[in-house]
N, CA, C and O atoms as a printed pandas DataFrame, in Angstrom:
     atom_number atom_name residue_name chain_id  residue_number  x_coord  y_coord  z_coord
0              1         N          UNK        A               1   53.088   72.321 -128.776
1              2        CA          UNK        A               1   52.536   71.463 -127.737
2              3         C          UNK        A               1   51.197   70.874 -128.188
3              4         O          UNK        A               1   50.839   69.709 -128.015
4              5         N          UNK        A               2   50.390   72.022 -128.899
5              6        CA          UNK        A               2   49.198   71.071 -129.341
6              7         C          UNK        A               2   49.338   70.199 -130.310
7              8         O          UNK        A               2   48.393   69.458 -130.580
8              9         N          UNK        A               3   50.716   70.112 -131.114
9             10        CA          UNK        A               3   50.273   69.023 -132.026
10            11         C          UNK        A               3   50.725   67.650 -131.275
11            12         O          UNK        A               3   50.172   66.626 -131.678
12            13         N          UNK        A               4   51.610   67.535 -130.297
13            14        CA          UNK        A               4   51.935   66.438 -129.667
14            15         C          UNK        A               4   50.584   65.943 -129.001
15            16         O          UNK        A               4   50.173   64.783 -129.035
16            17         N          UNK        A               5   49.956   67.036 -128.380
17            18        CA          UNK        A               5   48.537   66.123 -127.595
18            19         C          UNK        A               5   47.635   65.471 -129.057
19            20         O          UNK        A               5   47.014   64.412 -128.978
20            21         N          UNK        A               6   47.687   66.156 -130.128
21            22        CA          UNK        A               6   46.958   65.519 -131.030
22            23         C          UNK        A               6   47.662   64.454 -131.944
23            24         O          UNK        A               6   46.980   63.775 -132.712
24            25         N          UNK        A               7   48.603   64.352 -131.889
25            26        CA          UNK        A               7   49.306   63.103 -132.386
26            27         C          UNK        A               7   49.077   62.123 -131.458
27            28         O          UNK        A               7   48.927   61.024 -131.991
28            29         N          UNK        A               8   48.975   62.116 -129.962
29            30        CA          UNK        A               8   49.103   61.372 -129.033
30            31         C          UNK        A               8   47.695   60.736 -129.026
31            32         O          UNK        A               8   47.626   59.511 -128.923
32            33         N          UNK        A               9   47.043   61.161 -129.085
33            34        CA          UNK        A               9   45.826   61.197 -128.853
34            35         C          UNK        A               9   45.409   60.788 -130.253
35            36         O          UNK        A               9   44.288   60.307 -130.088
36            37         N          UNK        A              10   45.667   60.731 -131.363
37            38        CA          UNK        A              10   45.617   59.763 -132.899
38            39         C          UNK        A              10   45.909   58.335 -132.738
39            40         O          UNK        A              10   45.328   57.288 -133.020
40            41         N          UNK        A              11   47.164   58.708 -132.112
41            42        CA          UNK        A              11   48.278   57.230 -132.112
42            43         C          UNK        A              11   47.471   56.480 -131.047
43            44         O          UNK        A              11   47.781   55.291 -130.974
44            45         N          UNK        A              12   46.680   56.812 -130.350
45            46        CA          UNK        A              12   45.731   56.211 -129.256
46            47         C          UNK        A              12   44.091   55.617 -129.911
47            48         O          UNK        A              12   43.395   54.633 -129.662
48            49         N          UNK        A              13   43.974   56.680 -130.753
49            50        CA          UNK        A              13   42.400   56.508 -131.627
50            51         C          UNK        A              13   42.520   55.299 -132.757
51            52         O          UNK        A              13   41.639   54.494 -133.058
52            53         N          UNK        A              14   44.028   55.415 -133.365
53            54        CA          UNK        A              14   43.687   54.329 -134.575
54            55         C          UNK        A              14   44.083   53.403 -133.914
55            56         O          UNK        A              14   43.065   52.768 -134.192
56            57         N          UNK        A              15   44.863   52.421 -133.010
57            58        CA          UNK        A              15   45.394   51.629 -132.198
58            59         C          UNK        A              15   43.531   51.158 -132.133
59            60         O          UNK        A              15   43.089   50.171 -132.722
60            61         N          UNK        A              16   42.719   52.062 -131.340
61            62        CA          UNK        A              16   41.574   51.437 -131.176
62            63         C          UNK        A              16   40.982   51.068 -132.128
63            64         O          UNK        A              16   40.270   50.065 -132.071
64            65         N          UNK        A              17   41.133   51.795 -133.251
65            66        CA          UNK        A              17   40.203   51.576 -134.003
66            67         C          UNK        A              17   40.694   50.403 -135.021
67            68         O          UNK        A              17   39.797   50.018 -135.771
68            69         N          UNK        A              18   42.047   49.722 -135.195
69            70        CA          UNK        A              18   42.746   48.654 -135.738
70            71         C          UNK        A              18   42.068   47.564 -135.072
71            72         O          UNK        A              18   41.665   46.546 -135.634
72            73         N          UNK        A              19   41.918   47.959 -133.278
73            74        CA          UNK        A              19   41.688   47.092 -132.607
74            75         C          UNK        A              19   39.757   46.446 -132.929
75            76         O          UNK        A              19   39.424   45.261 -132.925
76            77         N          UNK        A              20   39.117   47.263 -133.093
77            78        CA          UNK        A              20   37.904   46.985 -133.390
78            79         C          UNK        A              20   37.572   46.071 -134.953
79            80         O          UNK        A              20   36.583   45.361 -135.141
80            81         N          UNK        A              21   38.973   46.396 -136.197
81            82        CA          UNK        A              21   38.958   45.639 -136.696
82            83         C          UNK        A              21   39.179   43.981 -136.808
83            84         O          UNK        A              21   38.968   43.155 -137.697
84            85         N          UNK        A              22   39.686   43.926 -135.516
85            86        CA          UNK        A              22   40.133   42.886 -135.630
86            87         C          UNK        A              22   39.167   41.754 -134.538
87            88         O          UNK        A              22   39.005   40.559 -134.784
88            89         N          UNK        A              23   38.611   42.487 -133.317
89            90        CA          UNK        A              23   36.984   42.049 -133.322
90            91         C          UNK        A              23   36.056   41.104 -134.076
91            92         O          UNK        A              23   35.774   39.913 -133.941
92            93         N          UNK        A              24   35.544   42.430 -135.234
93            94        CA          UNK        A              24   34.319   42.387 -136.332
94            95         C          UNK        A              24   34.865   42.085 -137.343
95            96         O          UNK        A              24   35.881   42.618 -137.789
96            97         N          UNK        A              25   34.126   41.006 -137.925
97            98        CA          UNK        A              25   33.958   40.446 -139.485
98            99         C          UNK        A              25   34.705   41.596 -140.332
99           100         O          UNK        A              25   34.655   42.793 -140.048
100          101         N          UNK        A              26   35.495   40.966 -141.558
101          102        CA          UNK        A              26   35.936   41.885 -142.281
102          103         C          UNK        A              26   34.999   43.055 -142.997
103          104         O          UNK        A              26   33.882   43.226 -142.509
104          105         N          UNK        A              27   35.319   43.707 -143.905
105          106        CA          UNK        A              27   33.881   44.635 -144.361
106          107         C          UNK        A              27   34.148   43.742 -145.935
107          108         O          UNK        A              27   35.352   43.523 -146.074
108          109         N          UNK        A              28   33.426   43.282 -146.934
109          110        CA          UNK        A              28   33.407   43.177 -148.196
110          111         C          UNK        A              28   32.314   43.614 -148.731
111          112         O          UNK        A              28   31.468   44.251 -148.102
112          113         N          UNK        A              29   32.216   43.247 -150.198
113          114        CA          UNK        A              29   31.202   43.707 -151.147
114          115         C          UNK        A              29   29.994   43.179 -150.808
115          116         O          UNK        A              29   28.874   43.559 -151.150
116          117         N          UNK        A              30   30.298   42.307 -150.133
117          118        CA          UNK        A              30   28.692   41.094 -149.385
118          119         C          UNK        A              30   28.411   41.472 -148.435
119          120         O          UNK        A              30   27.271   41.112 -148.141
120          121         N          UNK        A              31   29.036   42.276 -147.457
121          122        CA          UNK        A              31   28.523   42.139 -145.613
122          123         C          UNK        A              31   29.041   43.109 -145.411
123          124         O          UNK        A              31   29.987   43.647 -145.987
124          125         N          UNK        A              32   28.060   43.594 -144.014
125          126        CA          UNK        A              32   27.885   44.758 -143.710
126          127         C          UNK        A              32   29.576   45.064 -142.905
127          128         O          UNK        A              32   30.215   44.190 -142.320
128          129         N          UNK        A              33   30.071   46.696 -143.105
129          130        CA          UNK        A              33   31.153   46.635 -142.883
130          131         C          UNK        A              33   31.118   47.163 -141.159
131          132         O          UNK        A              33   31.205   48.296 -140.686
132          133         N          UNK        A              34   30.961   45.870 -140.519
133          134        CA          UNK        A              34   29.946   45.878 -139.015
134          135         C          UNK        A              34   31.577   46.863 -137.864
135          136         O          UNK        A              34   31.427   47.423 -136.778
136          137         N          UNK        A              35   32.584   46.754 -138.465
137          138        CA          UNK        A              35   33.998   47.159 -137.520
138          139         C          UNK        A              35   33.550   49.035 -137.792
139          140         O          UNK        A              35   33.505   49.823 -136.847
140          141         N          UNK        A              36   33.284   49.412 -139.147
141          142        CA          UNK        A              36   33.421   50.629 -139.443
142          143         C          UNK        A              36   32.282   51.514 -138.909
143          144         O          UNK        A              36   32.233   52.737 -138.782
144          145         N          UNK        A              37   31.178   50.340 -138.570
145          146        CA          UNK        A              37   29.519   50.999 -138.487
146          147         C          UNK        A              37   29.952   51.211 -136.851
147          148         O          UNK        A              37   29.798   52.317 -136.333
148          149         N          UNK        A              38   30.385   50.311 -136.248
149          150        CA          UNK        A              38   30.515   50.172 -134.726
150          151         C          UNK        A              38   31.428   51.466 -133.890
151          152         O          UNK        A              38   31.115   52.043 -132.848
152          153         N          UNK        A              39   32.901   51.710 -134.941
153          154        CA          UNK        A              39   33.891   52.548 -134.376
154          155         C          UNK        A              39   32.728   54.229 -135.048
155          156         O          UNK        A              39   32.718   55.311 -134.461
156          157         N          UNK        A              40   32.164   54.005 -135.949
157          158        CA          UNK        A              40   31.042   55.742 -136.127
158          159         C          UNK        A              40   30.063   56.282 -135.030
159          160         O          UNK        A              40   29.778   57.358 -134.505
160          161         N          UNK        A              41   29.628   54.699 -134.949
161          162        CA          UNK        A              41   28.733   55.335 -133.971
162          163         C          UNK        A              41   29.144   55.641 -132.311
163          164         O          UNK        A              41   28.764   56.464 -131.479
164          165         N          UNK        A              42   30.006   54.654 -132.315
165          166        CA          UNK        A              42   30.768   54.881 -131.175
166          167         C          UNK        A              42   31.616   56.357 -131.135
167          168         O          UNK        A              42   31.637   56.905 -130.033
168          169         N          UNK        A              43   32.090   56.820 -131.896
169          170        CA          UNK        A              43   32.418   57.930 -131.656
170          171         C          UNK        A              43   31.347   59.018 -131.341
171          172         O          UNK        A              43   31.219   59.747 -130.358
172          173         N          UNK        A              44   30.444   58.868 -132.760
173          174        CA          UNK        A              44   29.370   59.811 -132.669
174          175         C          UNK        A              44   28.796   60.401 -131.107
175          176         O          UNK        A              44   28.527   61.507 -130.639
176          177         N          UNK        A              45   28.779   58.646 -130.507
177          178        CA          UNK        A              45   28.347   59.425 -129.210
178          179         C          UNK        A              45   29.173   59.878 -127.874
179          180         O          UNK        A              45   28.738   60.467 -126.884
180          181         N          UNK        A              46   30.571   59.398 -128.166
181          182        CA          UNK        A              46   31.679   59.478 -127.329
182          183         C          UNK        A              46   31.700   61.708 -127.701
183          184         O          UNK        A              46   31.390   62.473 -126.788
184          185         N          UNK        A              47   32.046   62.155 -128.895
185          186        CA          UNK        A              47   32.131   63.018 -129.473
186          187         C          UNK        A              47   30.675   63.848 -128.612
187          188         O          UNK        A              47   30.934   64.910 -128.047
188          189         N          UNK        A              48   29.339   63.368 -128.560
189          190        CA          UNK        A              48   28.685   64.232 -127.869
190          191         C          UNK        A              48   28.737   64.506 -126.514
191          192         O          UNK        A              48   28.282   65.568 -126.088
192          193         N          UNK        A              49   29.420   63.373 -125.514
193          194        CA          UNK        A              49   29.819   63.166 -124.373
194          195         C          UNK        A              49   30.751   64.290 -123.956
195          196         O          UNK        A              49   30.479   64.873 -122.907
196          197         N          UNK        A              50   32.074   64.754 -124.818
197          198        CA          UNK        A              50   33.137   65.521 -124.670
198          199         C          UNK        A              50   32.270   66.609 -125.006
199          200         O          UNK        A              50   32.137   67.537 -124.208
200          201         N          UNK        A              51   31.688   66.594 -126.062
201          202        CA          UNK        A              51   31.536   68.094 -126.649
202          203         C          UNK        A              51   30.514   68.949 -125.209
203          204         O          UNK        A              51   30.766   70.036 -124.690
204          205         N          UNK        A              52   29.611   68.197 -124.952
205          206        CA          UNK        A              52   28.952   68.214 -123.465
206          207         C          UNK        A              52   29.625   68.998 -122.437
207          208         O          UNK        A              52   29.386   70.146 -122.062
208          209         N          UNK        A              53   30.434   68.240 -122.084
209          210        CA          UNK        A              53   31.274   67.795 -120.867
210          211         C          UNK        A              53   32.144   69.138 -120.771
211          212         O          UNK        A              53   32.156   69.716 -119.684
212          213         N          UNK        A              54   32.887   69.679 -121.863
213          214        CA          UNK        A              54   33.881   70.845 -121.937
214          215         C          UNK        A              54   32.497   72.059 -122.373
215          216         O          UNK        A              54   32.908   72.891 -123.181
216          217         N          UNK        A              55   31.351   72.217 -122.067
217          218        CA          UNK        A              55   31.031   73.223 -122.226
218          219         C          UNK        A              55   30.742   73.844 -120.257
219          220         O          UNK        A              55   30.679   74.921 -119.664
220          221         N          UNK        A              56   30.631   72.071 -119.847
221          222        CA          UNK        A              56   30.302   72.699 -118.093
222          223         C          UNK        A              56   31.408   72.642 -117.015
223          224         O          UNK        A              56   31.487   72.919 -115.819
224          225         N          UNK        A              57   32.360   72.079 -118.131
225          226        CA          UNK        A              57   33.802   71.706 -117.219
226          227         C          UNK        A              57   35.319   72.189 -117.671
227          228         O          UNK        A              57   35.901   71.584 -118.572
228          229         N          UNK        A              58   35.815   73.107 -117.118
229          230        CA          UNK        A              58   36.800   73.453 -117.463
230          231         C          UNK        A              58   38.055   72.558 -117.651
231          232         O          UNK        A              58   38.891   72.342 -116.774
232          233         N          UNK        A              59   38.068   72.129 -118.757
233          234        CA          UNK        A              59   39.022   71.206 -119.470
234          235         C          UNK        A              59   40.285   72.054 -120.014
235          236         O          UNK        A              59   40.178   73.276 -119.909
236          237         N          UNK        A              60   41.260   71.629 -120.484
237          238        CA          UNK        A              60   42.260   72.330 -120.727
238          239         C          UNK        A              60   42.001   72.091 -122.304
239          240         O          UNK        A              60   41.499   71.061 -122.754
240          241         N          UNK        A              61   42.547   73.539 -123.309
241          242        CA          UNK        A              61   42.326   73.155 -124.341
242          243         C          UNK        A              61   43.581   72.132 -125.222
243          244         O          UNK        A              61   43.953   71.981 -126.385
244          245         N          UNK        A              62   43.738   71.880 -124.594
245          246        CA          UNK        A              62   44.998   70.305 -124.949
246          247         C          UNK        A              62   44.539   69.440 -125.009
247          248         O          UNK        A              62   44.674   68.686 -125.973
248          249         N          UNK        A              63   43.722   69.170 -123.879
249          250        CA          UNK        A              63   43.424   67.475 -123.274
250          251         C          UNK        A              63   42.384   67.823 -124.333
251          252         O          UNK        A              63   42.812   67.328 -125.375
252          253         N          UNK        A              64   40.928   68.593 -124.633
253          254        CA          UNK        A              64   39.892   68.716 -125.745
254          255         C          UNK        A              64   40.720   68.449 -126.905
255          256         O          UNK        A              64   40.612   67.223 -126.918
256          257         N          UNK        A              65   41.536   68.752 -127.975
257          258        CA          UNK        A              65   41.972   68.594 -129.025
258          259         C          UNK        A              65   42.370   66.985 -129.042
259          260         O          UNK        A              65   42.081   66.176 -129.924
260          261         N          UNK        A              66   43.028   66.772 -127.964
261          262        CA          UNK        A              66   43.599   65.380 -127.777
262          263         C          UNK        A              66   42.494   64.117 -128.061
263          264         O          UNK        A              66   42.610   63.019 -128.605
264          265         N          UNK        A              67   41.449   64.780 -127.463
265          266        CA          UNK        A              67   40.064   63.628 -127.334
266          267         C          UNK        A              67   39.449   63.895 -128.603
267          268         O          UNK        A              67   38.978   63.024 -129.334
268          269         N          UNK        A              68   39.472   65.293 -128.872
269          270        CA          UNK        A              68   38.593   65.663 -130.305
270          271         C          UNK        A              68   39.140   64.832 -132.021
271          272         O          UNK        A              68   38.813   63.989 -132.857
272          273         N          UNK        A              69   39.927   65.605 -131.751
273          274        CA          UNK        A              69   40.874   66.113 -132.831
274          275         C          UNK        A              69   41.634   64.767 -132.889
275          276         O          UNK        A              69   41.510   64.138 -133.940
276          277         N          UNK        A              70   42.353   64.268 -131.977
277          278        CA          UNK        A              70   43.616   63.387 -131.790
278          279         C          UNK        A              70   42.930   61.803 -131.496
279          280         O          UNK        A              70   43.509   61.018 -132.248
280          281         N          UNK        A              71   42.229   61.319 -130.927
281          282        CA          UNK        A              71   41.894   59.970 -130.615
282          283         C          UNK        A              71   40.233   60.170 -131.413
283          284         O          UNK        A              71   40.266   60.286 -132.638
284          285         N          UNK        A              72   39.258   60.195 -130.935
285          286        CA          UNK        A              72   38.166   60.194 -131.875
286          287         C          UNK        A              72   38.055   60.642 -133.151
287          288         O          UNK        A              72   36.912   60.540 -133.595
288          289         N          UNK        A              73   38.949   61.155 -133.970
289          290        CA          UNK        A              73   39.479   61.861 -135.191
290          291         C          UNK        A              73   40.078   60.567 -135.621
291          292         O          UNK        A              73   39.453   60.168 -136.604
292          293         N          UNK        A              74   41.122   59.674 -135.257
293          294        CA          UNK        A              74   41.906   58.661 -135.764
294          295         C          UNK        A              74   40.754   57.887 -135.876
295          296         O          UNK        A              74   40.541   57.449 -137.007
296          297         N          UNK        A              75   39.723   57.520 -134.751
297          298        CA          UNK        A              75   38.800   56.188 -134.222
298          299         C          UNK        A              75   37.914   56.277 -135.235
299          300         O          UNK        A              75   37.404   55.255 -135.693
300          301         N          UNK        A              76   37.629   57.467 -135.696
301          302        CA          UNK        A              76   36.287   56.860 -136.667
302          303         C          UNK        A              76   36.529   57.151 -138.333
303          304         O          UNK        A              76   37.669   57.545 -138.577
304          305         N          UNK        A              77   35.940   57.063 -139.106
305          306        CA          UNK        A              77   36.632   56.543 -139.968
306          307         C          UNK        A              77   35.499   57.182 -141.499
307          308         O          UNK        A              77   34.847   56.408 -142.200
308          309         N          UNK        A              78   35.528   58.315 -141.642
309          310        CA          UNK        A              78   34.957   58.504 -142.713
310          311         C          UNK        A              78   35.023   58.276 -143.859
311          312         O          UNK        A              78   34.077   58.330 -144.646
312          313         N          UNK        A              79   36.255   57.962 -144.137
313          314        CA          UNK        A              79   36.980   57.921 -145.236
314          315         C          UNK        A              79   36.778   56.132 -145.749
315          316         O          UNK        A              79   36.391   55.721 -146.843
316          317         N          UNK        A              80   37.051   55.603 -144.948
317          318        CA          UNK        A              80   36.577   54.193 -144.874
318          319         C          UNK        A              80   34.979   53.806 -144.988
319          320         O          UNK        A              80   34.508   52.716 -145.313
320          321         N          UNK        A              81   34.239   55.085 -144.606
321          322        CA          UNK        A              81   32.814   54.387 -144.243
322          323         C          UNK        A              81   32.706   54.501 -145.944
323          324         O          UNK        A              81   32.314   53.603 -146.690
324          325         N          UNK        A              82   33.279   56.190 -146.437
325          326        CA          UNK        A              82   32.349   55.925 -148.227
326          327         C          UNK        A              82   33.497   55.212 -148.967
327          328         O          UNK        A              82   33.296   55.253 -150.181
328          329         N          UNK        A              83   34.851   54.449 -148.573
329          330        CA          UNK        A              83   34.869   53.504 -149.616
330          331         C          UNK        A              83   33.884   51.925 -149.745
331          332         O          UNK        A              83   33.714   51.177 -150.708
332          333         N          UNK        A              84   33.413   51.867 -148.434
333          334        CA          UNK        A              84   32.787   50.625 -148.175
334          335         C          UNK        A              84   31.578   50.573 -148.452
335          336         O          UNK        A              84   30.947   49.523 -148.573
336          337         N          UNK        A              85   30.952   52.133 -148.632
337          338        CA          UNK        A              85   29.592   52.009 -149.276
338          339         C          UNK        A              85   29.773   51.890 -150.700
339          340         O          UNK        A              85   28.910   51.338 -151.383
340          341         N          UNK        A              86   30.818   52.358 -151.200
341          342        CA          UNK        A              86   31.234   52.110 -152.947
342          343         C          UNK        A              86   31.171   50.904 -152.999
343          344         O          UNK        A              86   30.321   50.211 -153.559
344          345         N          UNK        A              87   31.992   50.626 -152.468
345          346        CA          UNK        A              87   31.907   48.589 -152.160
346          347         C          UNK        A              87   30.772   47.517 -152.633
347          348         O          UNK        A              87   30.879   46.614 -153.463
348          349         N          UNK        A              88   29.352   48.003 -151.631
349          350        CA          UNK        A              88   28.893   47.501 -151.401
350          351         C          UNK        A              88   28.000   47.592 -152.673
351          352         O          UNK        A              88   27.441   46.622 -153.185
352          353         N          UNK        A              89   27.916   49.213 -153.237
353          354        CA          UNK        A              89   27.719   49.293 -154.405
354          355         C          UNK        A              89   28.174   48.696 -155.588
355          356         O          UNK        A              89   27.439   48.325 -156.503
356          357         N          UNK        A              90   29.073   48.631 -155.565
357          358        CA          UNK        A              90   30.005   48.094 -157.032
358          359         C          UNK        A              90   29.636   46.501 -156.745
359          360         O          UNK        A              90   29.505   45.744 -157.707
360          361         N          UNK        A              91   29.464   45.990 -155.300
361          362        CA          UNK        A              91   28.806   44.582 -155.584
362          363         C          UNK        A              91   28.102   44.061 -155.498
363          364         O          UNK        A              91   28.005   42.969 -154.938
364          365         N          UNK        A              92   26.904   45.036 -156.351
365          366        CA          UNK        A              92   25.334   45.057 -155.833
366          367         C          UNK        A              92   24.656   45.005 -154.872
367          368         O          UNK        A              92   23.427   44.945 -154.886
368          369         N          UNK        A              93   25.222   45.018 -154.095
369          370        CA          UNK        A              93   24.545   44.862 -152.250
370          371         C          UNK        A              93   23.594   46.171 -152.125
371          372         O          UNK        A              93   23.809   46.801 -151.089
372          373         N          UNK        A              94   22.614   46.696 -152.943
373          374        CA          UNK        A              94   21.956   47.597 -153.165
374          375         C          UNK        A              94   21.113   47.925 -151.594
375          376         O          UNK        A              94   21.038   48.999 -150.997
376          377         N          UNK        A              95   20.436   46.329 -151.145
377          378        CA          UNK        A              95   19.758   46.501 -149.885
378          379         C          UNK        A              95   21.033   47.342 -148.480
379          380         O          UNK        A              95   21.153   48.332 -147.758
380          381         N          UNK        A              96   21.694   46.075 -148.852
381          382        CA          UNK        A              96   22.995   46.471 -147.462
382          383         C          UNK        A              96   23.686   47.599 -147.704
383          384         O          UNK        A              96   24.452   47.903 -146.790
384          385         N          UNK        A              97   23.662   48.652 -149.059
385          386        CA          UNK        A              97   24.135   49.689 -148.971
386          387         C          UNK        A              97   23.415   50.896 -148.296
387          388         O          UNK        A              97   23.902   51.913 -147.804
388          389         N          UNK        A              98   22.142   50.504 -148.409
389          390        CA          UNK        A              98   21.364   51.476 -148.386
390          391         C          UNK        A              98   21.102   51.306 -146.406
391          392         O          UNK        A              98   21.252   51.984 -145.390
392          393         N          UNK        A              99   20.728   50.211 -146.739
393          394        CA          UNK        A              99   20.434   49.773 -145.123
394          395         C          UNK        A              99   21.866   50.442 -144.140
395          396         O          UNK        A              99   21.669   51.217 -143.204
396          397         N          UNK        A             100   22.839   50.123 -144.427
397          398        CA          UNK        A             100   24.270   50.397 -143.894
398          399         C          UNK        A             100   24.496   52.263 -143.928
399          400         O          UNK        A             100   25.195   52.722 -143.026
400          401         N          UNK        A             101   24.076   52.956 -144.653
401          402        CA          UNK        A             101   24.507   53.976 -144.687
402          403         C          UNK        A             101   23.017   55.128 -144.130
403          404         O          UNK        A             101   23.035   56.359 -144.096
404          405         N          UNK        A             102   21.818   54.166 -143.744
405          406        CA          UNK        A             102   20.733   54.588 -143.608
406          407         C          UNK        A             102   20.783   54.402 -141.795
407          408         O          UNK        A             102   20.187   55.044 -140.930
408          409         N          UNK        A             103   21.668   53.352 -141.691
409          410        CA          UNK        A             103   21.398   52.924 -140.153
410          411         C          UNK        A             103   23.161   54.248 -139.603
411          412         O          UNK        A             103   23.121   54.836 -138.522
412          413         N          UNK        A             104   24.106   54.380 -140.331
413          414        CA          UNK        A             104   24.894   54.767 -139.889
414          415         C          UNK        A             104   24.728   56.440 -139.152
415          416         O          UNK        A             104   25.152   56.942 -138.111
416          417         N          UNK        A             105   23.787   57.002 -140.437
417          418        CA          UNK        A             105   23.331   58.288 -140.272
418          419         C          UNK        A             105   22.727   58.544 -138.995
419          420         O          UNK        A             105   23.396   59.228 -138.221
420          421         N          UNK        A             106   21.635   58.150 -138.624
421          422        CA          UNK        A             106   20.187   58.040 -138.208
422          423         C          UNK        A             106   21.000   57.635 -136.962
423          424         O          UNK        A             106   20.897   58.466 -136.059
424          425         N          UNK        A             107   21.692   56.693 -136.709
425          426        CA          UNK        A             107   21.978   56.085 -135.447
426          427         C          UNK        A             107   23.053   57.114 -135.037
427          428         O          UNK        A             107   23.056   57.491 -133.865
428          429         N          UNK        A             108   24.036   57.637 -135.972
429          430        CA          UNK        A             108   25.180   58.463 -135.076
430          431         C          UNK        A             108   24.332   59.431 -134.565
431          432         O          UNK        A             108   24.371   59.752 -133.377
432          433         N          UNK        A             109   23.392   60.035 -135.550
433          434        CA          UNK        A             109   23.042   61.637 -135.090
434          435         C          UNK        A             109   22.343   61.240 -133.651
435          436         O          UNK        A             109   22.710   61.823 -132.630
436          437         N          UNK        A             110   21.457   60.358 -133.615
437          438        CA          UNK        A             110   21.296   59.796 -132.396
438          439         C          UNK        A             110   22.052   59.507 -131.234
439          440         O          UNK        A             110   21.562   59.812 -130.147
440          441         N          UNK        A             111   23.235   58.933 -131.289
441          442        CA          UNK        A             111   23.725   58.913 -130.809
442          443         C          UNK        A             111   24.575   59.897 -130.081
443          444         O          UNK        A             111   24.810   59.914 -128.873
444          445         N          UNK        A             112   25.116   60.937 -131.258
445          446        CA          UNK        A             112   25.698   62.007 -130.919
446          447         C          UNK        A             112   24.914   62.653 -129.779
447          448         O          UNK        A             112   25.389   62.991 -128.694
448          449         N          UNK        A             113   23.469   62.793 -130.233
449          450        CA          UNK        A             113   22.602   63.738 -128.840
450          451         C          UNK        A             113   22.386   62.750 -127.663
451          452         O          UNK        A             113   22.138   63.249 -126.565
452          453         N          UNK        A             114   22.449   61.509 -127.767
453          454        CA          UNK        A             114   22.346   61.111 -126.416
454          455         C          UNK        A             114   23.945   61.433 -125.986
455          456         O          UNK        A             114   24.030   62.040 -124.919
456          457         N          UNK        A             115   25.147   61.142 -126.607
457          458        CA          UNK        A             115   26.004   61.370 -125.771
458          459         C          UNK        A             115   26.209   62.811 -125.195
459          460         O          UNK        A             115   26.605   63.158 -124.082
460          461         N          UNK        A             116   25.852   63.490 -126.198
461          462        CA          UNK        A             116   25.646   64.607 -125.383
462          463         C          UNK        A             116   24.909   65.583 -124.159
463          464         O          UNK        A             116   25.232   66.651 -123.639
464          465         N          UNK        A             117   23.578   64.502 -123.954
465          466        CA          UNK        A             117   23.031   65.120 -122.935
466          467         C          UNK        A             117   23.478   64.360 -121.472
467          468         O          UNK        A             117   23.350   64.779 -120.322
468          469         N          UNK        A             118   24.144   62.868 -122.053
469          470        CA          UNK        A             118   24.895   62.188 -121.012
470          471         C          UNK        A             118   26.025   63.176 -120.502
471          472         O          UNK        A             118   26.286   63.151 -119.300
472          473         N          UNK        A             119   26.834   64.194 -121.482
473          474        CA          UNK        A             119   27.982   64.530 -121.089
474          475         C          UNK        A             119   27.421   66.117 -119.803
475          476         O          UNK        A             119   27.889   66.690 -118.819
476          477         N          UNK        A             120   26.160   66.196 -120.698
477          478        CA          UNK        A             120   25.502   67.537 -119.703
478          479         C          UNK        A             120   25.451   67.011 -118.171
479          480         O          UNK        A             120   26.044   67.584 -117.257
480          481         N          UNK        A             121   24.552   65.676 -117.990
481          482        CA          UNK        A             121   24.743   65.085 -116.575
482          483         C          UNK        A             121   25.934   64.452 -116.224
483          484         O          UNK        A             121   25.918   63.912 -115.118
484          485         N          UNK        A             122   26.845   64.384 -116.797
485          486        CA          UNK        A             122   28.391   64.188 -116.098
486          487         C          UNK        A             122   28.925   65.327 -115.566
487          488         O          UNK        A             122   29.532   65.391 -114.496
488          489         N          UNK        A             123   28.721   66.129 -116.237
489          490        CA          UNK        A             123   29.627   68.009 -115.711
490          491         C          UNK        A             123   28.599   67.978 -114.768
491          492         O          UNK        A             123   29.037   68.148 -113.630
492          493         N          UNK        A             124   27.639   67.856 -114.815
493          494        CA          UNK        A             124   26.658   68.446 -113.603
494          495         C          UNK        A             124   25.982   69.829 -114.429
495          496         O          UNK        A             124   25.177   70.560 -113.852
């Protein structure tokens, strides 16, 4: 049963996260890869929201894996963020690599704790 909520909940995360590609500018060796920076941080803080939220609210551990594991797991994209910093490397974009992987850090971890103290005042 849990792998169906986490398949379900994938097949829901990359759907979004296809969808955000198709939004934002492509990512290349020239420009910032603005679809991949957007679906990180967006998780980052969606991810502190849940992680929050199931410590004051009794969630089922299905529906958590589903959101964790299964849709924000598909949505963001690690694997994509360090081929695109190679990218940006291999095509000298030395500023926008640095800038891109300096703003990605700094802003998720940020993000992560605001979503998380948002998710503290949602449970109550």
């Amino acid at each position: 049963m849990k792998l169906l909520f986490v398949a379900v909940g994938g097949a829901a995360g990359a759907l979004l996260r296809y969808g955000a590609t198709l939004l934002l500018p492509p990512a290349s060796p020239s420009r910032v890869p603005w679809a991949t920076l957007a679906v990180n941080l967006i998780g980052a803080l969606l991810i502190g929201v849940v992680a929050s939220a199931v410590e004051r609210v009794v969630v089922h551990a299905n529906i958590q894996l589903l959101l964790t594991v299964g849709v924000l797991g598909a949505f963001t994209t690690f694997s994509t963020y360090m081929l695109e910093s190679l990218l940006l490397i291999q095509g000298r974009s030395f500023g926008l690599f640095v800038g891109y992987v300096d703003l990605s850090n700094a802003a998720g971890l940020m993000l992560a704790a605001a979503g998380y103290n948002i998710g503290k005042q949602i449970a109550g």
